[in-house]
GUZA-714210 format. One record per residue (C-alpha): y, z, x. Coordinates in steps of 0.25 Angstrom, whole numbers, plus 2048, in hexadecimal, padded with zeros to 3 digits. Each point is the difference from the previous one (the first is absolute). Layout:
! residues N
- y;z;x
- Y;Z;X
...
***
This chain:
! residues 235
- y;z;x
- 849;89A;852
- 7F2;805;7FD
- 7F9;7F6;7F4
- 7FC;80E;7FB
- 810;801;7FB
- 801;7F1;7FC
- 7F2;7FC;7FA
- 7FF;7F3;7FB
- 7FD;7FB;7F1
- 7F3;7FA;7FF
- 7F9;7F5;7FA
- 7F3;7FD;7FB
- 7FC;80B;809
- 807;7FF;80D
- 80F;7FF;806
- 80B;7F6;7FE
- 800;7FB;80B
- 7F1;7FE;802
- 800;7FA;7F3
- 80B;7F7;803
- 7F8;7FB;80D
- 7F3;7FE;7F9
- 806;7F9;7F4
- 806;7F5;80C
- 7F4;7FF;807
- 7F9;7FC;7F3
- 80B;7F8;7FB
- 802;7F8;80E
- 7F0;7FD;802
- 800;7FC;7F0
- 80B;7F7;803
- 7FB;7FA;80E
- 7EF;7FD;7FA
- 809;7F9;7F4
- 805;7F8;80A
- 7F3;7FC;807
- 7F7;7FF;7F4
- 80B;7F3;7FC
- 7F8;7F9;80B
- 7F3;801;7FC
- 805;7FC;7F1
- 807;7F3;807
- 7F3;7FC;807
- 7F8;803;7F2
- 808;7F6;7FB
- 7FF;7F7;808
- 7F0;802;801
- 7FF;7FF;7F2
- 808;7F2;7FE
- 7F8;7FA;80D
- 7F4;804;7FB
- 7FF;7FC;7F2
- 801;80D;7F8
- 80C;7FE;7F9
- 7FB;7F2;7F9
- 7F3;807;7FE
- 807;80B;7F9
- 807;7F8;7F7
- 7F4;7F8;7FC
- 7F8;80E;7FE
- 809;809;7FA
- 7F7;80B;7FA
- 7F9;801;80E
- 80E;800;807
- 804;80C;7F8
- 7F2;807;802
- 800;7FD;811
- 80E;805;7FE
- 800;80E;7F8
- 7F1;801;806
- 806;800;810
- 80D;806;7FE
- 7FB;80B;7F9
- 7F6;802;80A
- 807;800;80A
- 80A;809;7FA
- 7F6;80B;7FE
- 7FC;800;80F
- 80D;800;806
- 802;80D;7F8
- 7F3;806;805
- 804;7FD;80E
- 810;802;800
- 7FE;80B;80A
- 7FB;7F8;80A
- 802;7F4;808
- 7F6;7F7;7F8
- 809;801;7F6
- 809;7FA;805
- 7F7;7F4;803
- 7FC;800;7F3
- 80E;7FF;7FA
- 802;7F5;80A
- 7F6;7F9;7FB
- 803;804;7F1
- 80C;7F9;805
- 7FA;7F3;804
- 7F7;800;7F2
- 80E;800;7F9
- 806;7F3;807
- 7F1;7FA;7FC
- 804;802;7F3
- 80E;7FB;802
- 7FD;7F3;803
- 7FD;7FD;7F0
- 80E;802;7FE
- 807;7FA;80C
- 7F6;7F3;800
- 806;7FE;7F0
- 810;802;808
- 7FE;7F7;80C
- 7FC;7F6;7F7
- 80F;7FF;7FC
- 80A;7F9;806
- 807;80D;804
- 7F5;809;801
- 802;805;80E
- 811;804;7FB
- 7FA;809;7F4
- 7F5;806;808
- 80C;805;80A
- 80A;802;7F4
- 7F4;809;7FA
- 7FD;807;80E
- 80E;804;801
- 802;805;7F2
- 7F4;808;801
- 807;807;80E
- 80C;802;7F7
- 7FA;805;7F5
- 7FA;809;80A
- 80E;803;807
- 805;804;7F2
- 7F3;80A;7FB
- 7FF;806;80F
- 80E;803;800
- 7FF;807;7F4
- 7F5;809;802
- 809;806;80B
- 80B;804;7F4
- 7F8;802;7F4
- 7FE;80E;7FF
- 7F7;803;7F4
- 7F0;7FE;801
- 7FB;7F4;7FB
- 7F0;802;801
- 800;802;7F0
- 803;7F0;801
- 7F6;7FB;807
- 7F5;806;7F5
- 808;7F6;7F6
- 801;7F5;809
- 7F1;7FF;803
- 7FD;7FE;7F1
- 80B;7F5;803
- 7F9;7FA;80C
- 7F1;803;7F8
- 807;7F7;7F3
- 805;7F5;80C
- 7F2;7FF;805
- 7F9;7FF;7F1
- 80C;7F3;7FD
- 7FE;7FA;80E
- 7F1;7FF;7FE
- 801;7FA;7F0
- 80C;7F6;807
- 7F5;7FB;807
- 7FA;7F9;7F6
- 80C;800;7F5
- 807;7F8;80A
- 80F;804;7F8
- 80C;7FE;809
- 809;80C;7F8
- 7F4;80A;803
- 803;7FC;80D
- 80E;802;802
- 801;80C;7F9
- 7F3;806;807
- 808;7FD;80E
- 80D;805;7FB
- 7F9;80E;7FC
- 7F8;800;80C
- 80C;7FF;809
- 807;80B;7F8
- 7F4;80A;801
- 7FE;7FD;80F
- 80D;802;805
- 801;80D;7F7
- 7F2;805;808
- 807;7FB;80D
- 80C;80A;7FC
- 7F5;80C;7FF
- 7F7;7FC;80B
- 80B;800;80B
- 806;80C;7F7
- 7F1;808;802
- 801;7FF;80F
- 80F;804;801
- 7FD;80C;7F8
- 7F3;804;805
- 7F6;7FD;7F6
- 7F9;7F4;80A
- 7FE;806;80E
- 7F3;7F5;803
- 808;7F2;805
- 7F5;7F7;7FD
- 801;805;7F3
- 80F;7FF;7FF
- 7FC;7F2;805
- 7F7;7FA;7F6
- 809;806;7F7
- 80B;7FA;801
- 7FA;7F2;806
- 7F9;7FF;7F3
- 80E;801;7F9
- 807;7F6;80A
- 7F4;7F5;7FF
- 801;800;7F0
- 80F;7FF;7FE
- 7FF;7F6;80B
- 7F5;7F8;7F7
- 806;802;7F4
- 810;7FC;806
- 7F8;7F4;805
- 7F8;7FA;7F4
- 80E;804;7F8
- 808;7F6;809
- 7F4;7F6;800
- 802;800;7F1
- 810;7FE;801
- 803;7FA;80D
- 7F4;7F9;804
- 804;7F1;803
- 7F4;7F6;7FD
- 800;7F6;80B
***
């Protein structure tokens, strides 16, 4: 039959069916540099606990925090400059191996407990679940949930200001209650960012990507310093 007698509906300014098809090919490379910017976070790590940073860190606090918000963010802004090219996604890879750096504070503090390595992996898989769950989600919530996000960033904004003074109030129920809180606002911006690509707000992968890595990294940290605190077995 001639497409003149059966049009079809439009989104976002093109057909169904090419908006279908983009929407996977963002979704499917979203999900496969997700996937390969885990190894550069597992070698970061491992660098960072070879090399000294995480005890250095923890000795100098203020300077952690400074190398931390001052390289992150950097690297943050010029992965957005360059998403729409190839040296973005260099840059997110190394963005990647910044943030295992980083990691290794946390999981130098876990391995030092007699079950450090089972809570890292019961904190690795209840991070992919949580992921499972908001992912799943954002393919049957229909209503639009960017209004959230401008609430959840004064969230995140307010996490950031009690993360900073919990560095020198040293109070185990800030803590907690920081890393319950953070968990709950990062899975809820993993429910909008996977939602954003499905619905055709994100069309740029690496984006997508740093996105929803960001999200999966902090309810990974926080879910892990939660079952330090809970489970952690001295030796």
């Amino acid at each position: 039959m001639d497409d003149r007698f059966n049009p079809q509906p439009t989104i976002y300014g093109q057909n169904a069916g090419g908006f279908v098809a983009e929407r996977n090919r963002v979704l499917r490379n979203t999900y496969t540099l997700l996937a390969i910017s885990l190894v550069p976070t597992i070698f970061g790590a491992w660098a960072g606990l070879k090399l000294g940073l995480a005890a250095w860190m923890i000795t100098n606090p203020g300077m952690g925090m400074l190398l931390f918000l001052g390289g992150a963010f950097g690297l943050m802004f010029a992965i957005e400059r360059n998403k729409n090219s190839s040296l973005g996604v260099g840059l997110l890879l190394g963005f990647t191996f910044f943030m295992g750096l980083m990691l290794s504070q946390m999981l130098s503090f876990i391995l030092g407990l007699a079950n450090g390595v089972q809570l890292i992996t019961l904190a690795f898989g209840g991070t992919a679940a949580i992921f499972a769950v908001m992912a799943s989600l954002a393919t049957v919530v229909k209503r639009d949930l960017s209004s959230l996000s401008k609430f959840l960033f004064i969230g995140v904004i307010m996490l950031m200001i009690a993360g900073i003074a919990n560095i020198w109030l040293q109070m185990p129920a800030l803590m907690i209650m920081f890393s319950v809180v953070a968990i709950g606002i990062f899975s809820v911006f993993m429910l909008i960012d996977v939602k954003r690509v499905l619905d055709g707000g994100e069309t740029n992968y690496i984006s997508a990507t740093l996105a929803i890595y960001l999200d999966l990294y902090n309810v990974f940290v926080n879910l892990l310093a939660l079952l330090g605190i809970f489970g952690g077995s001295r030796r």
